[in-house]
FIKOLZA-1660 file (N, C-alpha, C; in steps of 0.1 Angstrom, whole numbers, plus 5000, padded with zeros to 4 digits):
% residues 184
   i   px   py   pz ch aa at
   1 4121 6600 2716  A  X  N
   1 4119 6613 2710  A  X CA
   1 4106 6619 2714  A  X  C
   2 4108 6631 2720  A  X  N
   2 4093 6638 2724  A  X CA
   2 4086 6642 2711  A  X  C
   3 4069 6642 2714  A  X  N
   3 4064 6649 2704  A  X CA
   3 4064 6664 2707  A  X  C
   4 4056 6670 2696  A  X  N
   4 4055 6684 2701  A  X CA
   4 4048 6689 2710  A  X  C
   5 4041 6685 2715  A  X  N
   5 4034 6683 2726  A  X CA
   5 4037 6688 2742  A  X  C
   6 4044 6673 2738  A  X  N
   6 4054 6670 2750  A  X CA
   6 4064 6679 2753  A  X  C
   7 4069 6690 2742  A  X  N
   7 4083 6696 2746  A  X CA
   7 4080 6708 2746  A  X  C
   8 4068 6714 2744  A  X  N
   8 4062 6726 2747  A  X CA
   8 4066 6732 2764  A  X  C
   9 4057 6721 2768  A  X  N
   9 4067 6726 2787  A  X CA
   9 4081 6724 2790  A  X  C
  10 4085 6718 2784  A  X  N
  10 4103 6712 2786  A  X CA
  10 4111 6720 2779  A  X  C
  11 4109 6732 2779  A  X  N
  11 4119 6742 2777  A  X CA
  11 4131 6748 2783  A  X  C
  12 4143 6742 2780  A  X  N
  12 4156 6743 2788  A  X CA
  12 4158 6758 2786  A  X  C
  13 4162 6768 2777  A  X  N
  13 4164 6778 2773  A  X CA
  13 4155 6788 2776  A  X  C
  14 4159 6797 2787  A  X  N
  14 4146 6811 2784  A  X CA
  14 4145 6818 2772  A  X  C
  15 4156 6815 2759  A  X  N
  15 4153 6823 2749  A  X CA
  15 4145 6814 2740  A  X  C
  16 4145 6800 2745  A  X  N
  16 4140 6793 2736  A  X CA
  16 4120 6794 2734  A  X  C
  17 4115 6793 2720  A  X  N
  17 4104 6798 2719  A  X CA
  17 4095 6779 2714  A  X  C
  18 4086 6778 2722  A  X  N
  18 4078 6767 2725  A  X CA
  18 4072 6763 2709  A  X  C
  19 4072 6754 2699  A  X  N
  19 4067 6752 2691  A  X CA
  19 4050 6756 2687  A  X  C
  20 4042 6754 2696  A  X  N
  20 4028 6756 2695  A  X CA
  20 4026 6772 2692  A  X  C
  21 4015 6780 2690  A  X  N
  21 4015 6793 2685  A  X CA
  21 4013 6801 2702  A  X  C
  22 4007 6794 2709  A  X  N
  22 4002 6801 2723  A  X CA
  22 4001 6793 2735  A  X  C
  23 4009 6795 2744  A  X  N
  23 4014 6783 2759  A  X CA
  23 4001 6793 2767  A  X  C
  24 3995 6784 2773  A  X  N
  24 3987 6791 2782  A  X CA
  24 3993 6794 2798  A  X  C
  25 3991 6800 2804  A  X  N
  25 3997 6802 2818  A  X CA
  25 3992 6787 2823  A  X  C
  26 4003 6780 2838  A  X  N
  26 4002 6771 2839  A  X CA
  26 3991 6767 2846  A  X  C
  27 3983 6769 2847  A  X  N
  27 3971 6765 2856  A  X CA
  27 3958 6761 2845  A  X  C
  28 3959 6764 2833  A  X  N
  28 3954 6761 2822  A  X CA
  28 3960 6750 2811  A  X  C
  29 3972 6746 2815  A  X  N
  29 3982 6737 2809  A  X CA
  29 3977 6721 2809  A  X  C
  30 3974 6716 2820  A  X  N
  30 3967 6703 2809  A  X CA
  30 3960 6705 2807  A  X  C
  31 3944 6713 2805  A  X  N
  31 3935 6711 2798  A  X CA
  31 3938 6714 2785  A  X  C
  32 3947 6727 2778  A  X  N
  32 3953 6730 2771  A  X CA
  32 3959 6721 2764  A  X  C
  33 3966 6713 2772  A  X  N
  33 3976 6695 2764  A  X CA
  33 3964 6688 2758  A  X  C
  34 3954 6685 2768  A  X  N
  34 3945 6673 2765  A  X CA
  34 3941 6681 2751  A  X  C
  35 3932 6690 2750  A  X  N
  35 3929 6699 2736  A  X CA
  35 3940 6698 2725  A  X  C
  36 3948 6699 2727  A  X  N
  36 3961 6702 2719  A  X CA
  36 3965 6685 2712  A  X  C
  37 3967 6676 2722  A  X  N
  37 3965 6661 2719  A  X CA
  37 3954 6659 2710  A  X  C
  38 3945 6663 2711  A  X  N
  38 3925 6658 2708  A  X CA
  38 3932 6664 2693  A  X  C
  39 3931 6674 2694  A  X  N
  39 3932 6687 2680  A  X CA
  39 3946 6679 2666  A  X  C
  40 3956 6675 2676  A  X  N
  40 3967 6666 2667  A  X CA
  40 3965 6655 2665  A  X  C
  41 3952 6651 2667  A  X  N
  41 3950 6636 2664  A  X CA
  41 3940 6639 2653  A  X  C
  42 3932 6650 2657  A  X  N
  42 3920 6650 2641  A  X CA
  42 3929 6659 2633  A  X  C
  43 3938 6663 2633  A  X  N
  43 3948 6670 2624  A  X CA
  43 3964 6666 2617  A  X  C
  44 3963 6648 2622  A  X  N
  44 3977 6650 2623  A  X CA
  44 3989 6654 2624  A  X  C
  45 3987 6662 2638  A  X  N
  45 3998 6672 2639  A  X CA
  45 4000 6676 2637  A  X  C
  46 3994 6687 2631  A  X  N
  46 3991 6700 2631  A  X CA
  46 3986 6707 2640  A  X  C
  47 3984 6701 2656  A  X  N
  47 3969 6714 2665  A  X CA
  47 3983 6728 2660  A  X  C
  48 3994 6728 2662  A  X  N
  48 4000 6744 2663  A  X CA
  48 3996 6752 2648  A  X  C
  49 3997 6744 2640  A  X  N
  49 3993 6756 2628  A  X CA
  49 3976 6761 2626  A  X  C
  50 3968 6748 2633  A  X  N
  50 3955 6753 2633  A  X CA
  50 3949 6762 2643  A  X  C
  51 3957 6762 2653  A  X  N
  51 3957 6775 2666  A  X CA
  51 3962 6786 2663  A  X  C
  52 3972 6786 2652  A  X  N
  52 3982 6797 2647  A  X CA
  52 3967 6803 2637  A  X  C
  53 3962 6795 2628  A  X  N
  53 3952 6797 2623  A  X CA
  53 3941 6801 2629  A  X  C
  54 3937 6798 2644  A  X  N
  54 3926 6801 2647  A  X CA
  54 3924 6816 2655  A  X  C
  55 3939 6816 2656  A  X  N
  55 3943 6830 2668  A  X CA
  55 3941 6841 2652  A  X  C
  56 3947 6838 2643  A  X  N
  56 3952 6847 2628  A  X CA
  56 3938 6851 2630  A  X  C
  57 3926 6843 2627  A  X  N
  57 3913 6845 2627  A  X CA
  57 3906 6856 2638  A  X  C
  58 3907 6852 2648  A  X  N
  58 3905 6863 2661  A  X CA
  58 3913 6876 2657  A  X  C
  59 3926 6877 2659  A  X  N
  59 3927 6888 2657  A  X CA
  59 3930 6898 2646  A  X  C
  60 3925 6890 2637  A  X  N
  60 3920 6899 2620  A  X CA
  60 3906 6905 2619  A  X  C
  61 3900 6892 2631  A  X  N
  61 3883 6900 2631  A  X CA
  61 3883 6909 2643  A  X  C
  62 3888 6911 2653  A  X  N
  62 3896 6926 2663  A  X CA
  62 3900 6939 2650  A  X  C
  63 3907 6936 2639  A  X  N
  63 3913 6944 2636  A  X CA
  63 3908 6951 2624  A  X  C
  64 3894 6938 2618  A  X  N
  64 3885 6939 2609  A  X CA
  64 3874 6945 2613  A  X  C
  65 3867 6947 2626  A  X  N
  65 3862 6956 2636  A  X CA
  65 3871 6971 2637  A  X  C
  66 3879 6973 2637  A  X  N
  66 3885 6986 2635  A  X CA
  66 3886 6989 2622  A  X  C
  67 3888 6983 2614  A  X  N
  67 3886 6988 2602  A  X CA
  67 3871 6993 2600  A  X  C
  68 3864 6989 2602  A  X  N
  68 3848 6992 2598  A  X CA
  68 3840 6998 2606  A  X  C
  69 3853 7000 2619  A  X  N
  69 3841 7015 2627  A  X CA
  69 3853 7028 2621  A  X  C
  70 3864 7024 2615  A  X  N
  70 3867 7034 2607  A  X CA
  70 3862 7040 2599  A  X  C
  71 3856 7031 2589  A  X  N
  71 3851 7035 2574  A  X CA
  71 3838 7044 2579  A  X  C
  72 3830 7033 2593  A  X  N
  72 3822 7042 2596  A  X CA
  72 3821 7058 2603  A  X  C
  73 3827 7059 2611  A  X  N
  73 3833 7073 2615  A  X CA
  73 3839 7082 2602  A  X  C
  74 3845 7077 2594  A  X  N
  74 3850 7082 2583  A  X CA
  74 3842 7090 2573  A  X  C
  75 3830 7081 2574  A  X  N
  75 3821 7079 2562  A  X CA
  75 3811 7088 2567  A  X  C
  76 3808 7093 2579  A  X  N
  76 3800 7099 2590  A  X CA
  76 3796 7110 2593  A  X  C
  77 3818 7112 2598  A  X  N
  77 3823 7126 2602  A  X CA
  77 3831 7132 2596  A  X  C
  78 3832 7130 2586  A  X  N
  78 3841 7138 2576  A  X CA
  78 3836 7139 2565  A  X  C
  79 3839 7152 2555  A  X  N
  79 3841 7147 2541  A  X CA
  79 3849 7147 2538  A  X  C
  80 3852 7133 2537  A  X  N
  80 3866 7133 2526  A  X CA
  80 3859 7124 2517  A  X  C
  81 3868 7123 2511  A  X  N
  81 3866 7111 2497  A  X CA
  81 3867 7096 2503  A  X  C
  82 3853 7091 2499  A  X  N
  82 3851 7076 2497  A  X CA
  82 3866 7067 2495  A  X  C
  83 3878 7072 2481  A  X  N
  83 3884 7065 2482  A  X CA
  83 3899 7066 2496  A  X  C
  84 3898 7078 2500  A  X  N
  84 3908 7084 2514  A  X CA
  84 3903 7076 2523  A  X  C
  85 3887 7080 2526  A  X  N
  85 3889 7073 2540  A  X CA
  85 3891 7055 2543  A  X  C
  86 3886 7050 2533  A  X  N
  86 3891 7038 2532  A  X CA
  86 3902 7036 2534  A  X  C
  87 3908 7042 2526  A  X  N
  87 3928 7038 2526  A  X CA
  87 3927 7040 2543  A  X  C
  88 3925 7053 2548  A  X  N
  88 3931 7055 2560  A  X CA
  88 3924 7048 2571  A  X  C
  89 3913 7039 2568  A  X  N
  89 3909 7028 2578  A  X CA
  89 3912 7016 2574  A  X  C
  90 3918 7011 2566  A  X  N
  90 3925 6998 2564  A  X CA
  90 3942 7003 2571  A  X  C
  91 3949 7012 2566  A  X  N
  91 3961 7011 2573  A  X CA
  91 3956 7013 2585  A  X  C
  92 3949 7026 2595  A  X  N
  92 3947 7023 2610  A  X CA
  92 3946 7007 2614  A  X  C
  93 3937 6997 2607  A  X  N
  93 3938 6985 2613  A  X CA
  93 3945 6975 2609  A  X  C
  94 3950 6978 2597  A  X  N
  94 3970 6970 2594  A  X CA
  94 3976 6969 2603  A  X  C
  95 3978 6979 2612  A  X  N
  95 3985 6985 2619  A  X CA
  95 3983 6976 2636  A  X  C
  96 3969 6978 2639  A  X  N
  96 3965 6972 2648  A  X CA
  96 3966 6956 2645  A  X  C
  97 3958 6950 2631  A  X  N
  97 3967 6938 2633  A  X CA
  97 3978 6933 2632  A  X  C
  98 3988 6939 2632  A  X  N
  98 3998 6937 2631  A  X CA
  98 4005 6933 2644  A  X  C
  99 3998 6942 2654  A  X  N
  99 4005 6943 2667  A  X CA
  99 4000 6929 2674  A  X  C
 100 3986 6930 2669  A  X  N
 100 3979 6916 2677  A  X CA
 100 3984 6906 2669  A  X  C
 101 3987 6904 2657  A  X  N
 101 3990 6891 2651  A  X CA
 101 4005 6886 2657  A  X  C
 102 4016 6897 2656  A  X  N
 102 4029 6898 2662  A  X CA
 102 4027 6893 2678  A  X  C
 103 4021 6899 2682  A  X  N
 103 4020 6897 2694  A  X CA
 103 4018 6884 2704  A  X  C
 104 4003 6879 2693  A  X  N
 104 3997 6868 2697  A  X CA
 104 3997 6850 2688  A  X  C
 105 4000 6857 2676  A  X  N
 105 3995 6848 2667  A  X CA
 105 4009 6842 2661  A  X  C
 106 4019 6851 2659  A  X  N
 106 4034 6846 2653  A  X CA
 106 4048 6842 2662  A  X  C
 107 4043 6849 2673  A  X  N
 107 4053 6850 2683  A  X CA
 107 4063 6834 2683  A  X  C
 108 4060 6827 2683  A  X  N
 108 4066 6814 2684  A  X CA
 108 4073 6810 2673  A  X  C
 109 4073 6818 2660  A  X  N
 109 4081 6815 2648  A  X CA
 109 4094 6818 2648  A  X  C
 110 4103 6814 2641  A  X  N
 110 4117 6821 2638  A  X CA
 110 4119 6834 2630  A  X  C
 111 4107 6838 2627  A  X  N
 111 4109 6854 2616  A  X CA
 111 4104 6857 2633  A  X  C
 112 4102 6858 2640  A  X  N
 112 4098 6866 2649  A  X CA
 112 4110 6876 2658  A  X  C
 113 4122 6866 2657  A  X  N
 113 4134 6872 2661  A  X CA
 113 4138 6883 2657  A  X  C
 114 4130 6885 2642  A  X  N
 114 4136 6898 2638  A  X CA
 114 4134 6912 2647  A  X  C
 115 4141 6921 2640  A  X  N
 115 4139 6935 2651  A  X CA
 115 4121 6941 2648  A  X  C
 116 4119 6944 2653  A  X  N
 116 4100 6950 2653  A  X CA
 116 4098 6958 2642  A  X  C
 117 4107 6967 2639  A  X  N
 117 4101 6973 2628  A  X CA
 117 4106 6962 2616  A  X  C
 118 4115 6954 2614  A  X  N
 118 4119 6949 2603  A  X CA
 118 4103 6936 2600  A  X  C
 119 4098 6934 2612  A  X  N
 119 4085 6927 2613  A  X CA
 119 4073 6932 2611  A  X  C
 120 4074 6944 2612  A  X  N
 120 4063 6956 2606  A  X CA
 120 4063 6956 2591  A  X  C
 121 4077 6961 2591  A  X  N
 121 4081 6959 2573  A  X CA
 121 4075 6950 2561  A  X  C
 122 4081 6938 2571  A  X  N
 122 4079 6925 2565  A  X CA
 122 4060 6922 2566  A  X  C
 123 4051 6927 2575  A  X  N
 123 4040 6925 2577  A  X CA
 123 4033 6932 2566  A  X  C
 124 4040 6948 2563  A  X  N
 124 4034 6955 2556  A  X CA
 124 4031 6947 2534  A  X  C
 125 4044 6941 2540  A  X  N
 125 4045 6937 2518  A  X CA
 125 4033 6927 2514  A  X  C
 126 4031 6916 2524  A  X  N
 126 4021 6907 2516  A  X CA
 126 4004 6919 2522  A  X  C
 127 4007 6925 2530  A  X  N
 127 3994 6931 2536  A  X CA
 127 3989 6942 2532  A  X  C
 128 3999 6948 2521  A  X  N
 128 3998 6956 2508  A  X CA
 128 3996 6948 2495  A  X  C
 129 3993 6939 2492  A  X  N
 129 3988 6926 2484  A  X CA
 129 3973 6927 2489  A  X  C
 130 3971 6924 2500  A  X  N
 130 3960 6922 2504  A  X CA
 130 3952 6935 2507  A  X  C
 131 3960 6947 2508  A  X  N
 131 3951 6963 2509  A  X CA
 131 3946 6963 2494  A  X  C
 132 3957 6958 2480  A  X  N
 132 3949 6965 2470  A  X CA
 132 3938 6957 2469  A  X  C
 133 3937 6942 2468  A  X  N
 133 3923 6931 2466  A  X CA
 133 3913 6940 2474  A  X  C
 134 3914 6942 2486  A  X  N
 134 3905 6944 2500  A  X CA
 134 3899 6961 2488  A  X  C
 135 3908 6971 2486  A  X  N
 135 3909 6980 2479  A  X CA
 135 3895 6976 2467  A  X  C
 136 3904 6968 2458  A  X  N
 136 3892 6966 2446  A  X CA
 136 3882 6962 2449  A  X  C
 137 3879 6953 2453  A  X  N
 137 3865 6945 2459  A  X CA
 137 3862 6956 2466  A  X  C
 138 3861 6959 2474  A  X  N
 138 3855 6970 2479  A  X CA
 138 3847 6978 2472  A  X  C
 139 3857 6983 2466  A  X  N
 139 3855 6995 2454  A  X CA
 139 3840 6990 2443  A  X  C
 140 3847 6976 2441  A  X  N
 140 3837 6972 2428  A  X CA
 140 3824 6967 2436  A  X  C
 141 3822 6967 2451  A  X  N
 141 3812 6959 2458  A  X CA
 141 3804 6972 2464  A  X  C
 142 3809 6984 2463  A  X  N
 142 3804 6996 2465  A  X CA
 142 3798 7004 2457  A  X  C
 143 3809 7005 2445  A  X  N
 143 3800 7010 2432  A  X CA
 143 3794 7006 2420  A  X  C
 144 3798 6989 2423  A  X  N
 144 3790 6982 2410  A  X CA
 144 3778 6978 2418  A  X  C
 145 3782 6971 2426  A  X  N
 145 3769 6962 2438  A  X CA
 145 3760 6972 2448  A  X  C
 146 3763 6984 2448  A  X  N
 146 3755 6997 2454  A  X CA
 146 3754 6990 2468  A  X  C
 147 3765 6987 2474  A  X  N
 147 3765 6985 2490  A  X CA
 147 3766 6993 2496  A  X  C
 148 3768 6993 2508  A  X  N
 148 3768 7007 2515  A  X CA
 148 3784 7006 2523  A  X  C
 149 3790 7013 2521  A  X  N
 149 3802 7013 2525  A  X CA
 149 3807 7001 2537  A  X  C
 150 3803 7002 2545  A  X  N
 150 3806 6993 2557  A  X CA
 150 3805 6977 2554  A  X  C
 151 3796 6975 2543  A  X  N
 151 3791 6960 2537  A  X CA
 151 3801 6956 2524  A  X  C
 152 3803 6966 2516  A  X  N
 152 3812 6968 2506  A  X CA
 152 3828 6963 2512  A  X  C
 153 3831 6971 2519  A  X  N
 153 3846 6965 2533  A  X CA
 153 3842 6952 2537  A  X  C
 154 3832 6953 2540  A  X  N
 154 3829 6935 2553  A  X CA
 154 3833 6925 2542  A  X  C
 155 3822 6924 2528  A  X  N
 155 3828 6915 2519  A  X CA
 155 3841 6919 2515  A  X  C
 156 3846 6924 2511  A  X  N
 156 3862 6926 2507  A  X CA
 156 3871 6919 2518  A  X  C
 157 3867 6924 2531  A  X  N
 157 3882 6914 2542  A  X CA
 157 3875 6902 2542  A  X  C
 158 3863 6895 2541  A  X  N
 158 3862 6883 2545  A  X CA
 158 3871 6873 2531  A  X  C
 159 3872 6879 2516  A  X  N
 159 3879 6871 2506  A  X CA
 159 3893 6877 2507  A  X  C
 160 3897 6884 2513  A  X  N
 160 3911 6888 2512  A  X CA
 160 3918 6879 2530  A  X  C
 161 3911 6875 2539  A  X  N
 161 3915 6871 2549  A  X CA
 161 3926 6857 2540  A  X  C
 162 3922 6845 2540  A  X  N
 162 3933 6836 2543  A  X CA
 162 3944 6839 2531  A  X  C
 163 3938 6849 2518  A  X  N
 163 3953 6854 2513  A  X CA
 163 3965 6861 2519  A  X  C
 164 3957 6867 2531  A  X  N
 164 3966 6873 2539  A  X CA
 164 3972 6861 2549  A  X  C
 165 3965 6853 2553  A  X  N
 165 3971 6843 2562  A  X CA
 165 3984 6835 2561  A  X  C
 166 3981 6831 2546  A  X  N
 166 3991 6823 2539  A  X CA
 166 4005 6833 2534  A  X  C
 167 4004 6843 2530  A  X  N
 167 4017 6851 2526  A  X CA
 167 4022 6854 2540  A  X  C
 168 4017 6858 2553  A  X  N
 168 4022 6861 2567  A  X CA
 168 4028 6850 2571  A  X  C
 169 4023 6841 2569  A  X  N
 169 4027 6827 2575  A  X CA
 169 4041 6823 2567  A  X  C
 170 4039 6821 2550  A  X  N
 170 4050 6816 2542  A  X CA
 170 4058 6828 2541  A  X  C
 171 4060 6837 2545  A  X  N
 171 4067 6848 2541  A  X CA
 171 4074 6855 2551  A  X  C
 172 4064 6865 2560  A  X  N
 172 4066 6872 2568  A  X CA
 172 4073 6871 2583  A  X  C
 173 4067 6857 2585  A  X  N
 173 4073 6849 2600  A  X CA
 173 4082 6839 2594  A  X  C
 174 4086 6833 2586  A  X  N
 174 4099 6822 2577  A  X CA
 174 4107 6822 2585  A  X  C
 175 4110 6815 2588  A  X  N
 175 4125 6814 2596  A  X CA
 175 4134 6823 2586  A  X  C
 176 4146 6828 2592  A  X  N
 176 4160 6839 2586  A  X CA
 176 4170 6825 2579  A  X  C
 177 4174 6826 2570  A  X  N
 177 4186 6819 2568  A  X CA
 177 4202 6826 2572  A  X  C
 178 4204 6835 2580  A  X  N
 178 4213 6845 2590  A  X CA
 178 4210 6841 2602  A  X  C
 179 4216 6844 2606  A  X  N
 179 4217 6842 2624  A  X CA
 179 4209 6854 2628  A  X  C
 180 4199 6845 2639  A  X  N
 180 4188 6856 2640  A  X CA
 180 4192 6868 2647  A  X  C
 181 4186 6884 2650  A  X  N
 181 4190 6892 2652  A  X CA
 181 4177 6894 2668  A  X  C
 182 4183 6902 2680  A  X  N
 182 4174 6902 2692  A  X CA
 182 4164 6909 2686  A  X  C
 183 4155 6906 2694  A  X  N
 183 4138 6912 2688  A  X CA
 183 4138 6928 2693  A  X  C
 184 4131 6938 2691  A  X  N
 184 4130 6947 2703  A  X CA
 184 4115 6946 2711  A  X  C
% end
């Protein structure tokens, strides 16, 4: 019986998707194993969920960076309301993580089959959980804690991140109990 490891390269099927979260191109492939080995030994086998975890990390803080040159441009060059332009720099970078998480971070799951927007969908419900927390803390770290907007957001995604990690993960990417549908 191979481990997972091992059956990451031994892919018979081109539709078939490699268990780990991210195959590196092959010229990076055993260092990548040997890591991957090291990582499932101090994890018991887990290195794929903690790579799936470590990529989630990267690119939430990409997308947590766009959020907060939003609020800042927002906050800058416009007048709108304090509570608008927030909204409209958390969905701008929903949006962007979504594409990088999809992209990079879930790809290897079985919710991934779904069609793109049904995975936008599905990205948006637990990530609307995590807009209103990101939302209140914010709110209450802005006008109770007298932060200044961009600090007020930084604390709010840093305690709203692995709520979001865990509902994407258990929810959003789940394998289908249907026969899966082609991706677009």
């Amino acid at each position: 019986m191979l481990s997972k490891l091992e059956r990451v390269y031994d892919v018979d099927d081109a539709t078939e998707q490699p268990p780990l979260a991210n195959v590196p191109p092959p010229r990076y492939q055993a260092c990548y194993t040997w890591l991957c080995s090291q990582l499932d030994g101090y994890t018991r086998g887990h290195a794929d969920e903690v790579l799936r975890l470590a990529s989630f990390l990267i690119m939430g803080g990409l997308a947590a960076l766009v959020n907060l040159a939003g609020v800042w441009v927002f906050s800058r060059y416009t007048n709108l309301p304090y509570d608008l332009y927030i909204v409209l720099a958390t969905e701008i970078s929903l949006l962007c993580n979504f594409a990088l998480n999809d992209r990079f971070t879930f790809h290897a799951l079985a919710g991934s089959q779904r069609r793109w927007w049904v995975r936008c969908a599905r990205f948006h419900g637990p990530s609307g959980v995590g807009f209103v927390l990101t939302l209140l803390i914010a709110y209450a770290a802005y006008h109770a804690a007298h932060l200044s907007p961009v600090s007020a957001q930084a604390v709010a995604i840093l305690i709203v991140t692995l709520v979001n990690f865990s509902m994407h993960r258990l929810w959003t990417y789940r394998g289908s109990s249907q026969a899966p549908q082609p991706a677009n």
